[in-house]
N, C-alpha and C positions, 0 to 999 in steps of 0.2 A: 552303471547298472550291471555291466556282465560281472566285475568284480563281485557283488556282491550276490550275482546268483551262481556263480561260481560255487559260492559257502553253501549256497540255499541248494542245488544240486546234489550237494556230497553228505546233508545231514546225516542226522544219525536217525533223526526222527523224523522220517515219513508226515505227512500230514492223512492218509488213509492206515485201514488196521494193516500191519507188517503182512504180507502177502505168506502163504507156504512155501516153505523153503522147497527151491527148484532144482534141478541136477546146471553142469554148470551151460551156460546156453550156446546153443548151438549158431553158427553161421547168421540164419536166419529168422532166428525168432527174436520174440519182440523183445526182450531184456538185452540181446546183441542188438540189435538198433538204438536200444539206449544209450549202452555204453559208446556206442560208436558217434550215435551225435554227440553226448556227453563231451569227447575226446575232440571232436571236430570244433564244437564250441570252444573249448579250452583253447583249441589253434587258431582261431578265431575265423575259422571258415562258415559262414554262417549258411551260406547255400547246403553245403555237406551234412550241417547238423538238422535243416530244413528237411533235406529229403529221407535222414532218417527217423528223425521223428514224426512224418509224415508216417511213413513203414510203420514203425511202431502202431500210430494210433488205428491204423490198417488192421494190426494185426489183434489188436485191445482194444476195440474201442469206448469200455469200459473203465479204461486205466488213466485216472484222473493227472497222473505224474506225465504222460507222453502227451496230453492234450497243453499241463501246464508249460513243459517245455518248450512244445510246439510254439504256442501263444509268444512266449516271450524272444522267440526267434524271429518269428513274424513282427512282432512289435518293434525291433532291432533294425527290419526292414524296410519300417516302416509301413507295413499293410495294415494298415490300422483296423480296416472293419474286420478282414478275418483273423486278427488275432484277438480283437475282442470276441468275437464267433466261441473260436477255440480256449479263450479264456473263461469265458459265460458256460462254457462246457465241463471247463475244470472245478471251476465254483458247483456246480450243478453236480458234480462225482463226489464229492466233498475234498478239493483242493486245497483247503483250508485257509489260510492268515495268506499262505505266498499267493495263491488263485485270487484271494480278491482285492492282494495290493496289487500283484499284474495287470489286473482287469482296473484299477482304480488309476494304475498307470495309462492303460488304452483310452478310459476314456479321456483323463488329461491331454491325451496327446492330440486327439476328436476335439477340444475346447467344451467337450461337457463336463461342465467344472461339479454342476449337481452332483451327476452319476459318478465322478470320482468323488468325489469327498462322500456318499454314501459308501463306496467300495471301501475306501480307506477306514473308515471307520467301524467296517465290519474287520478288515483287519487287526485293527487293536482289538478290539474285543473278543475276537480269537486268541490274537496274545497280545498282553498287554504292554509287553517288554519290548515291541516290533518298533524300532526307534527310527525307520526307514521309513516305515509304515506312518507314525505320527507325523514324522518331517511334513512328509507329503500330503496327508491329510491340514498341514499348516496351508502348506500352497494351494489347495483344493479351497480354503476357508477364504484365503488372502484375496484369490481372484473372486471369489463371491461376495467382499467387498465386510466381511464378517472380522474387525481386526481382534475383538476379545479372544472370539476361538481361535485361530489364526494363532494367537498367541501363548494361550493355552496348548493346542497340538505342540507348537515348537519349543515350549520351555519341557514337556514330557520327553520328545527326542531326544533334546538334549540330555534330561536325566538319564536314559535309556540307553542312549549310544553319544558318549561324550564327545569322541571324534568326529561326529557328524557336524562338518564347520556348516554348510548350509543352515540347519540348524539356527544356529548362531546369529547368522545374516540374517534370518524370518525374525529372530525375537528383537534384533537390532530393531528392522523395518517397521514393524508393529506399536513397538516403543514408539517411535519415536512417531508413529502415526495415532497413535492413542496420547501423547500428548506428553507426555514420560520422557521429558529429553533427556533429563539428568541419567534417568536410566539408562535411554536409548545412544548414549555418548559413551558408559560404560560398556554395555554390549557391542558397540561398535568397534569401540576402541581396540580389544579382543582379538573380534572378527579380524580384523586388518593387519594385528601379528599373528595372527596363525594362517591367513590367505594375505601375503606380502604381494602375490602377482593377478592378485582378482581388482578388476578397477572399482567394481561395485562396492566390495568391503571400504574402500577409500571416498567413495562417494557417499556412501550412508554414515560415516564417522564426521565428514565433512556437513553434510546436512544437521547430522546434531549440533555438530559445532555453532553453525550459523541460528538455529533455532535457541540457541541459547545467548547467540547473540555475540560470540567469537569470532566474527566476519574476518578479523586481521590473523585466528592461527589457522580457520580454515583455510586460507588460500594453498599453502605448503601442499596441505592431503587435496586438495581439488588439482592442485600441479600432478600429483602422482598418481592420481586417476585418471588424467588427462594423458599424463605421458603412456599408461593403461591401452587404453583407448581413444587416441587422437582424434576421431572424426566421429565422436559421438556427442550429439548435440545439446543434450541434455546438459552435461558435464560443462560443457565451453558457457551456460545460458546460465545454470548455477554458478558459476565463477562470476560472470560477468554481473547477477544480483550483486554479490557480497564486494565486489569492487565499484560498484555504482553507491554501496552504503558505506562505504569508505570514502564517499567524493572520490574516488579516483577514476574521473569519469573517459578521462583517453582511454585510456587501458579495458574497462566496463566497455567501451562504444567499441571496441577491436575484438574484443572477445563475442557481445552479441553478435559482430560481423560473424564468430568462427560459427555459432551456434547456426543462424541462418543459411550460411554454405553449408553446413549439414545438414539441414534439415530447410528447405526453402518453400515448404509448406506451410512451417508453421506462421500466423499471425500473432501469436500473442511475442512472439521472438521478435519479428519486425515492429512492432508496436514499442518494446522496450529497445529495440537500438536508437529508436527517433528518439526515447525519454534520453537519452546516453547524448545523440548528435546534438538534440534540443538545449544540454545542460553545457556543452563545449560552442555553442549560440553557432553551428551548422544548420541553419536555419532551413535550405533546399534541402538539405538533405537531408535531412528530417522529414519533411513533406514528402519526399518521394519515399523514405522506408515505410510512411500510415499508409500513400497511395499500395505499398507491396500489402502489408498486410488488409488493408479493405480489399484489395482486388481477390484475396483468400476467403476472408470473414468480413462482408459487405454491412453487417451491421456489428461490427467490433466495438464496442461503447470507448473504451479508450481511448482508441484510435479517431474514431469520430472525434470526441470532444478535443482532441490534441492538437487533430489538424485546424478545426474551426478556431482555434486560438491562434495557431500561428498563422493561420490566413489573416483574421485579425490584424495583429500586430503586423504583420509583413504590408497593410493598408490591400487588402485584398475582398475587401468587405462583402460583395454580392456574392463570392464562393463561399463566405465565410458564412454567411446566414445561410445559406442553401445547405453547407454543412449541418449548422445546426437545424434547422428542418427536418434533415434525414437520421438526426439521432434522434430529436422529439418523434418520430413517426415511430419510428424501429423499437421504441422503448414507453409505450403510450401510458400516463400513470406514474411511471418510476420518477421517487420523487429529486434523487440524484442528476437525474436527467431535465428532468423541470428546472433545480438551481440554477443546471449549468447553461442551459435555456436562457434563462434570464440574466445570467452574470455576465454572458456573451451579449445580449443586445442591449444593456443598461453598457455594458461597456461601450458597444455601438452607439451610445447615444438616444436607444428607440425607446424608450422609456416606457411609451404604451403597452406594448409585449415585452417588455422587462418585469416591469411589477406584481404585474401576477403573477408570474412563476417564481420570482423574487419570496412569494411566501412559501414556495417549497421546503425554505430552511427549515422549516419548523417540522418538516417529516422525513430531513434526512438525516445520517448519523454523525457527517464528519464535515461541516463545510470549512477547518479550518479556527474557527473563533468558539466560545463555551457562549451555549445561546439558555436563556434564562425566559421561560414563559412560565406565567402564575395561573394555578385554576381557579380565578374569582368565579363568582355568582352571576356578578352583571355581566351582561352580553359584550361581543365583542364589536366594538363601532365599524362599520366597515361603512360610511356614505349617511347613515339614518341621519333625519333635522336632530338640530342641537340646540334649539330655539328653547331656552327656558331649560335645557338639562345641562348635567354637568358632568364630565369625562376625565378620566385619570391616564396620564404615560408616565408609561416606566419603561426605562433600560431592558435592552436584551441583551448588548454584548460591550461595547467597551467605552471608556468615557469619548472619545474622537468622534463616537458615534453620537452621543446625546447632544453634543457641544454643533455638530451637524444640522440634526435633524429639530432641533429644540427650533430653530427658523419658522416650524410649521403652527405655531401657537398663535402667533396677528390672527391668521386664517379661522382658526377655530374658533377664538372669540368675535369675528366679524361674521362668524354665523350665528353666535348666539347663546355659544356655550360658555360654564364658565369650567376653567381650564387645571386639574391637579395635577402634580408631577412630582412620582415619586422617582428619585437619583439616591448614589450613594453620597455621606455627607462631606466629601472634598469639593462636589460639584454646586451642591446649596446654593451657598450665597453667590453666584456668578450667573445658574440658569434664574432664577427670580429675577434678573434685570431684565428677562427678554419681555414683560410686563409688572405695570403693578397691581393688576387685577389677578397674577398668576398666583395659584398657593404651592410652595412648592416647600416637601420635607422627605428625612431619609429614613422617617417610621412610618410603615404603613398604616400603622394601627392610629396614628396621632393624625391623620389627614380627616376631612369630613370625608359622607359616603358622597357615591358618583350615581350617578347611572350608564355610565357605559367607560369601558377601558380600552385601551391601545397599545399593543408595542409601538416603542417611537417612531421607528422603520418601520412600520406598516402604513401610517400616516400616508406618504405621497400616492399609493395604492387608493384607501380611499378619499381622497380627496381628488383624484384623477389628473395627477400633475404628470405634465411632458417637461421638456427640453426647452420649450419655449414660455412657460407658463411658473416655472421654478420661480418661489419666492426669490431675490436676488439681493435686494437692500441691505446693505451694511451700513454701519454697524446695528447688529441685532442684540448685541450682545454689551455689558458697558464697566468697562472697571471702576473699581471703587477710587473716589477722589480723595479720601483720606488716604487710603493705603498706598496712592502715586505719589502722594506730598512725602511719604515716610519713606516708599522706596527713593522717589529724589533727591532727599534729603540723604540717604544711604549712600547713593552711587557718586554724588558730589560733581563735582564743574566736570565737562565734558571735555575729553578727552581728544576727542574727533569723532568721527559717522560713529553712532552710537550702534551695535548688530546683536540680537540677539540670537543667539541659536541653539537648534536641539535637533542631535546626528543618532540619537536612537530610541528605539519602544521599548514596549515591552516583549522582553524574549521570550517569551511563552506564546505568543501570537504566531500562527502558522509559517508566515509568511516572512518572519523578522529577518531572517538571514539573507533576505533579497532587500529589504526596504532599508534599514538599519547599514551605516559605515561604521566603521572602528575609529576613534577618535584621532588616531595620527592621519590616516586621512584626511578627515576632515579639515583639520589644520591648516591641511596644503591651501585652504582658499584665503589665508590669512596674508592680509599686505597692510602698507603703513597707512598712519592715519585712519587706522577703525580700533575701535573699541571692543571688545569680543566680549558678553555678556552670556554663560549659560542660564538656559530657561530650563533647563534638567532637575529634579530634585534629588533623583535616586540616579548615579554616574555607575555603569558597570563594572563587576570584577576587572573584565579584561582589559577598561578603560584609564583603571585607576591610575597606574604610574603614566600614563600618556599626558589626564588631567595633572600630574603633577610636574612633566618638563613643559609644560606648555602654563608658563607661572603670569604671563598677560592678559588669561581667561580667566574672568570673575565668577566666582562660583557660588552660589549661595546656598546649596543641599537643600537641608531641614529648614531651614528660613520663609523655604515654598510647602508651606502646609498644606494649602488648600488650591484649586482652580484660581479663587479669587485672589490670593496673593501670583500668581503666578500673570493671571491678568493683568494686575497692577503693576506689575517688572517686564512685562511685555508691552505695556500702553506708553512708557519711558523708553521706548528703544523706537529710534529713525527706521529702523529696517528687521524683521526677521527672516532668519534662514533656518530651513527645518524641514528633514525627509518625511513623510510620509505616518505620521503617527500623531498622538492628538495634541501637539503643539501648531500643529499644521491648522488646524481648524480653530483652535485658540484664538491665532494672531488672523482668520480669515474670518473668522465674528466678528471680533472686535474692528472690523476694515482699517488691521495696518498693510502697512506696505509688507508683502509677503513672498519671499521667493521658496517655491516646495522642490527637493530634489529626490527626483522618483527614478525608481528603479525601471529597465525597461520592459518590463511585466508589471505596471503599475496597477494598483485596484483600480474597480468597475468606474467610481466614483471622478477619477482623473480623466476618465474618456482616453480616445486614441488620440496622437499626431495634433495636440493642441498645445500651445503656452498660455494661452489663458484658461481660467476656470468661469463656468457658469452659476458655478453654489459661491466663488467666491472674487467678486469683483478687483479687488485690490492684490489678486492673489497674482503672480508670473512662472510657469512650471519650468525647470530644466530637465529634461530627460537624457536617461543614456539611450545612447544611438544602440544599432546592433549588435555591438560587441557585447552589449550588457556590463560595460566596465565604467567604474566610477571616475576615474580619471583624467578623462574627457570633460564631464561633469565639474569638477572642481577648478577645472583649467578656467573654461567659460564662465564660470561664477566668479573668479579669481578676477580676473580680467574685466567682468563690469563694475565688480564692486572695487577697484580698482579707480576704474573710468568715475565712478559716482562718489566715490572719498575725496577725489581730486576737485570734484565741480563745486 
């Protein structure tokens, strides 16, 4: 600022009418006290230019230039109310454009952003070339939360006074807060060779980067804002986002460290070091960074629901509901909060207060899965008699689910109803065996009408099913005996323990990258004397040359058109082995022998710390232990199907 009132001092054009020319001034009068503060400022004695421009306005106190000088000494000071006083003075003498960006300056420094950004704006509009003037009227907008104008002032400074890098940096910040990254990456970019040694300009080039989804060349410009500025928390908390979406989650969980030594306030910081400890399966220590951040922000939603997970999983169960209690209290309504409600005690097993909030999915945005509700006419069943009416389910989310929940059809017809199901048509001919009273097709239009509808998964909701009361009987479900004679006929004399199996989903499922192995993996569980039969139709990109050195696994693709053919090559196999996706549920309708290998964040549906299933009698779980690592897993599977090839 003194730089540039340095200029503003020495104009040529006064901002009042040019005074009458005076003889030259003497010792004492007020034109010698200008020059003299004048002089003192320029030495940068600020006290000196204080007491003569004090003199001056003494001696004039008319003279809008000795009050404006005055002001901006004081404001130097940092006296902020009497140079707003003395500034409000000079605006008032007619100070012009300089009087009410100093006073737009005062009150900036007051944090009354109003009263500055009105100030400043009478500045332009005195002159409209004041590029100081606009700058500042940017930051006046910026902090009143205004980013159009905000952005507007600073693309005008810009025009106005080219050099002004500040400038620069407003229309970067703006950018890129309006939504404009591509913009706000060019502007940034700028800012940061022409300010090499501002951390800021490196950190807003970095944030475009990242917002556009550069996470790997942002890190470089996040290092040199950091080396900027070492102990600024923000910088260490952005670095450590774009290396958490890098998976590179040591590094992520070191850096959130740096951000919280800088800043040990913040929660939302200790919240994302546990996601960083959680994803490197530092399991305590994770729980104690949610306890740091709850002990800040006691109703933190994140944090809550993080910890109530890993108490879970860690078999912690009564802290773990008592968690979730205190995030259902703290967030009464929210329907995020409700899922999670329910995802955590369906997990637990509680089924009762699972299910209802279990319908929250349908009013929130993201649980994970693409959920599919129809707005029919007919009501939606939740409990009414069904005695002499007839009811329609249809799918919400993925086949694993319908091949699941289809179980609940006996029930519905032993009240009375007769039962429609509309599926997509790979699942057709395989749900129709769950009766022959069922009508089940993949046009909606070609079904009769109903009088009342369902999502599948709504079903155990109302029909008031627990943990103890779960349809369980297998086989529900029943492969076609023509199509096992053709696949027998296919597969030919048996080899040894015949195994069928499927090592992934579908990758678009949230969750795929924890449920899902990579097929050399899987491999590992292969010993002599089995037969390794995939129940896969569609083998992944990354899979492919894997399925092709592993040439003793029988593959069939396109062969498995439908659910039903897939049943029928599943009903020929002694044994399947299969993570967590709807081959899983296939071979646990049909009640074969089924071994499921779950990730140790398994879904709700696997319950905690159990090797059997309840939905699925014939079913035996392997889990990963706490490491979260599959290897373990394949060992122990290795190793009984081993023991069982042998017997």
């Amino acid at each position: 600022m003194r730089a540039l009132f340095g200029r503003l001092l020495g104009r040529n054009t006064p901002p009042v009418p040019a005074p009458t020319p005076t003889p030259t001034p003497t010792p004492e009068s007020q034109a010698a006290h200008l020059q003299a503060g004048n002089a003192a400022l320029a030495a940068g004695d600020l006290a000196a230019a204080g007491k003569h421009y004090r003199a001056a306005v003494r001696q004039a106190p008319g003279d809008a230039m000795a009050h404006l000088n005055l002001g901006y000494v004081l404001l130097e000071q940092g006296q902020l109310d009497v140079a707003r006083d003395s500034l409000e003075k000079a605006v008032a003498l007619g100070g012009g454009a300089d009087a009410h960006y100093l006073l737009g300056q005062a009150h900036a420094a007051r944090g009354d952003w109003a009263e500055a950004r009105a100030s400043h704006r009478r500045a332009v509009d005195a002159r409209a070339d004041f590029g100081f003037a606009w700058k500042d009227l940017g930051v006046a907008c910026e902090q009143l939360g205004d980013a159009p104008a905000a952005l507007d002032a600073y693309e005008r400074a810009s025009r106005h006074a080219p050099d002004l890098v500040d400038a620069l940096g407003g229309r970067a910040r703006m950018l890129l807060q309006l939504g404009r990254h591509a913009d706000a990456l060019q502007s940034a970019r700028a800012w940061s060779e022409r300010a090499p040694e501002d951390w800021s300009a490196h950190f807003v080039h970095a944030q475009a980067l990242q917002a556009l989804g550069h996470d790997a060349e942002a890190l470089p410009v996040l290092d040199r804002a950091q080396q900027l500025a070492p102990g600024h928390a923000y910088v260490a908390y952005t670095r450590a986002n774009g290396l958490f979406r890098l998976q590179r989650f040591a590094e992520a969980a070191e850096a959130y460290a740096q951000a919280v030594a800088a800043a040990p306030e913040w929660a939302d910081a200790w919240a994302n070091h546990a996601v960083a400890l959680d994803r490197l399966k530092r399991y305590d220590e994770a729980i104690a960074s949610l306890d740091r951040a709850l002990g800040l922000e006691p109703a933190h939603r994140n944090a809550l629901y993080m910890r109530s997970m890993l108490l879970l999983y860690a078999q912690r169960e009564p802290e773990a509901l008592a968690s979730l209690e205190r995030l259902k209290a703290a967030y009464p309504g929210d329907a995020r909060v409700e899922w999670d409600y329910g995802f955590g005690h369906l997990l637990a097993g509680r089924m009762q207060e699972g299910w209802p909030a279990f319908e929250a999915r349908w009013r929130t945005a993201d649980i994970g899965v693409a959920l599919q509700r129809h707005p029919f006419r007919e009501p939606l069943w939740t409990g009414q008699p069904l005695r002499g009416k007839s009811i329609l389910l249809y799918p919400e989310q993925g086949y694993g689910d319908v091949l699941q929940f289809i179980r609940f059809v006996p029930a519905l017809e032993q009240a009375g109803a007769r039962v429609l199901v509309w599926v997509p048509e790979p699942l057709v001919g395989l749900v129709a065996t769950v009766s022959p009273n069922c009508v089940v097709g993949s046009k909606l239009e070609a079904l009769p009408p109903f009088d009342f509808q369902c999502p599948i998964m709504s079903l155990p909701l109302a029909l008031g099913t627990t943990l103890e009361t779960l349809p369980a009987a297998v086989p529900y479900l029943h492969a076609d005996a023509q199509r096992r004679s053709a696949w027998a006929g296919q597969l030919g004399p048996r080899r040894g323990l015949r195994v069928g199996v499927v090592w992934s989903g579908n990758p678009a499922q949230k969750n795929d990258h924890n449920r899902s192995m990579p097929l050399a993996q899987f491999r590992g569980l292969a010993v002599p004397g089995v037969e390794f039969v995939s129940l896969l139709n569609v083998v992944q990109p990354r899979d492919q040359a894997a399925l092709r050195e592993w040439r003793e696994l029988r593959h069939f693709g396109e062969d498995l058109k439908t659910f039903s053919d897939s049943a029928a090559l599943a009903a020929e196999m002694d044994l399947v082995i299969t993570v967590c996706t709807s081959g899983a549920h296939l071979a646990g309708a049909l009640g074969l022998p089924t071994w499921v290998l779950l990730a140790q964040r398994a879904d709700w549906r696997w319950l905690l710390h159990r090797e059997d299933s309840p939905w699925y009698p014939s079913a035996r779980l392997f889990r990963q232990d706490g490491t979260g690592d599959w290897a373990p897993v394949i060992a122990r599977v290795r190793e009984e199907l081993a023991r069982r090839a042998a017997s």
